[in-house]
N, C-alpha and C positions, 0 to 999 in steps of 0.2 A: 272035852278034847282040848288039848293044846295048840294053840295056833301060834306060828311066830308072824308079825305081821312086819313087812319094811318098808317105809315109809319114805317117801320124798321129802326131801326140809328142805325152805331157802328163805331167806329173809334179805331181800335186796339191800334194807338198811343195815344190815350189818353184814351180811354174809360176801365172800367174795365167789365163791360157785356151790352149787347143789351138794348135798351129802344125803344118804339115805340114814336112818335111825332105825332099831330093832328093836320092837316091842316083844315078848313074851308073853302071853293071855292065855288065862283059862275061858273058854266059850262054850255055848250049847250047838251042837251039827246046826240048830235052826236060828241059830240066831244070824241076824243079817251084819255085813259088813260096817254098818252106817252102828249099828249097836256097839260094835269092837269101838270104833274110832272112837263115839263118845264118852267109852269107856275110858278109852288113854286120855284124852282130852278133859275129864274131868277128874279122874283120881290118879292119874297120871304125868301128864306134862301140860297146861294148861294151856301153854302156847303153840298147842297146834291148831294150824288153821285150813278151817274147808267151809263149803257151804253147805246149808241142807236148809228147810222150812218145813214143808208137809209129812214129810218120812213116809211118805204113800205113794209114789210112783206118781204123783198127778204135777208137781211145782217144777220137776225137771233141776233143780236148784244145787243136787248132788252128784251131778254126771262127774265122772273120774274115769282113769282107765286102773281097771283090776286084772294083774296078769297080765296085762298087753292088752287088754280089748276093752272097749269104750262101754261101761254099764251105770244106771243108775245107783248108787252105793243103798240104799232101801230095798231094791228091791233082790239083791243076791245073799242067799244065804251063802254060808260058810260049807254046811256038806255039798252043794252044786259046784264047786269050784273043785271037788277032787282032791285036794292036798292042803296039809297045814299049813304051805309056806305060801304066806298073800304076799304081793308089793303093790302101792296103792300110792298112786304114778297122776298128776294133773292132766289134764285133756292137752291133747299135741297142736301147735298150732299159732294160740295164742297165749299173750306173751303173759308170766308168773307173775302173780304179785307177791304171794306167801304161800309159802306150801301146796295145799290142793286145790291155792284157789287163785285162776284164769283170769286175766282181764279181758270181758265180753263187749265191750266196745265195738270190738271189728268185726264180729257176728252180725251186733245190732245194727248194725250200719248199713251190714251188705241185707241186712232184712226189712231193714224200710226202703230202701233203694227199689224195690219192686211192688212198693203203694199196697202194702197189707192190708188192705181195707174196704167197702164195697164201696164203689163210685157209681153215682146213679141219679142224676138231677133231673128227671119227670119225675111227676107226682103219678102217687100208684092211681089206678083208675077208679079207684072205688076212696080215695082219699085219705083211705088207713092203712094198709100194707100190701106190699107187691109180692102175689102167692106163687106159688112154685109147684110144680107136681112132683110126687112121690119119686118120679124117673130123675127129673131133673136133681134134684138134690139128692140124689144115690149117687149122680153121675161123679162129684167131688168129694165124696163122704168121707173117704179115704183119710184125703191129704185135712180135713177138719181135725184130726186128731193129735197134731203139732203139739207139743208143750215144750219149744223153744229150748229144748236142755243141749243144743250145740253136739249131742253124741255123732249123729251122722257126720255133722258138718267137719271135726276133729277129729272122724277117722277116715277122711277121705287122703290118698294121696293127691294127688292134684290140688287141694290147699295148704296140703305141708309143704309142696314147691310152691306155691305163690299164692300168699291171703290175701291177694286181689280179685280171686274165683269168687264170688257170690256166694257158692259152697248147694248143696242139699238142699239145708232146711229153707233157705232163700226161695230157692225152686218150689220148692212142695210150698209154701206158702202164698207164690204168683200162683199156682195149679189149681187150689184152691179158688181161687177170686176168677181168676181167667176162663174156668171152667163152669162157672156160677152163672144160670142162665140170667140172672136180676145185675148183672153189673156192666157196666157198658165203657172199661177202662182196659180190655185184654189185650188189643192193639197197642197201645202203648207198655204195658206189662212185656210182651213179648219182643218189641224192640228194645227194650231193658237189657231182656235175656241171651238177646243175638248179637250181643256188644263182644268185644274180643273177649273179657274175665266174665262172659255169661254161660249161658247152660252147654255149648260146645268145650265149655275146658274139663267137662264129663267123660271118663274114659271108660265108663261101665264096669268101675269093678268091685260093684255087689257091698263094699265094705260099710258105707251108708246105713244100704236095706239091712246087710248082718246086726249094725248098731243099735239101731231104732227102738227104743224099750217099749213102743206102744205099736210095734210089727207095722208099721207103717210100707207100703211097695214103693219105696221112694225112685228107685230103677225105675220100675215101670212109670210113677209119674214124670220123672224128669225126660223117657225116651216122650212121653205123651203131649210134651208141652214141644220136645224139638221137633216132633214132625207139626202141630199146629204152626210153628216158624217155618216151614221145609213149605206146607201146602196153601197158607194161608187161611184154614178153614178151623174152627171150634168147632171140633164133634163128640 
């Protein structure tokens, strides 16, 4: 098949605004998008720039928007897309450095701001690890499956008007720890969250959960963390 692929360019250092570029490629229906690119990129134009690492859906490292909608470039093939004509667009939000690739800075920032990590200073009772029951660690299992790729958080409106929001994946990573019956830091996690640019600048509209390449219910986590702020109770 022929695919035309168009592409976003920008090179701060030299460029004075964005221009799209128009590849022509021969491809197979199964080959994935992340395959095209590397193709231009190496017998092509070698200066173009994106991320990728694993090419497995697990490093989150090639989130882009394809078509308008925020996907990991690994994991879309070319026949799932419907039509020859791709545009292959940097995540919305945060601000370009080159071409497809985002400066993640303000993500990570608004993602340690809510203490990723479990806080827990008793020693377990048995003096080697603090056990959990099957129930308990179902309760969060969910939100465990994060791999940081910014999709939800860059297709939220609410952070296209103001990257002060925390964003999604912020949230789904407090949900996780907050909801973890071994960690004893959720009170403060959740005052985090009920800060003005916290979990209420959430207008529920789905576009997150749409995003998520690992189906993440991030709606449903983020309504689950605002009612633990609304009741005061972890359930």
């Amino acid at each position: 098949m022929e695919v035309r692929m168009r592409i976003f360019r920008f090179n701060p250092e030299k460029d004075r605004k964005p221009r799209y570029d128009v590849f022509t490629v021969e491809a197979q229906p199964t080959d994935r998008v992340l395959d095209v690119l590397e193709w231009i990129r190496g017998d092509v134009d070698g200066t173009l720039a994106f991320r990728r690492s694993c090419a497995h859906g697990v490093c989150g490292s090639d989130a882009m928007r394809i078509n308008g909608r925020n996907y990991l470039a690994c994991k879309v093939l070319l026949r799932d897309l419907g039509t020859t004509e791709i545009t292959v667009e940097p995540l919305l939000g945060l601000p370009v450095m080159k071409d497809l690739i985002v400066d993640m800075q303000p993500f990570f920032e608004h993602y340690k701001s809510v203490m990723p990590y479990l806080v827990n200073d008793e020693l377990p009772a048995d003096g080697k690890e603090r056990l959990q029951s099957p129930e308990e660690r179902e309760r969060f299992d969910d939100t465990t499956k994060c791999i940081l790729c910014a999709a939800c958080t860059t297709s939220c409106p609410s952070f296209w008007s103001n990257g002060q929001y925390v964003g999604p994946a912020a949230i789904v990573n407090a949900h996780r720890f907050i909801f973890d019956s071994r960690d004893q830091a959720a009170a403060e996690r959740l005052e985090v969250l009920n800060e003005q640019f916290g979990v209420w600048r959430c207008r529920t509209a789905f576009n997150c959960t749409e995003a998520c390449p690992r189906e993440i219910k991030i709606t449903q986590a983020i309504a689950e963390v605002k009612r633990a702020i609304q009741t005061g109770r972890i359930e």
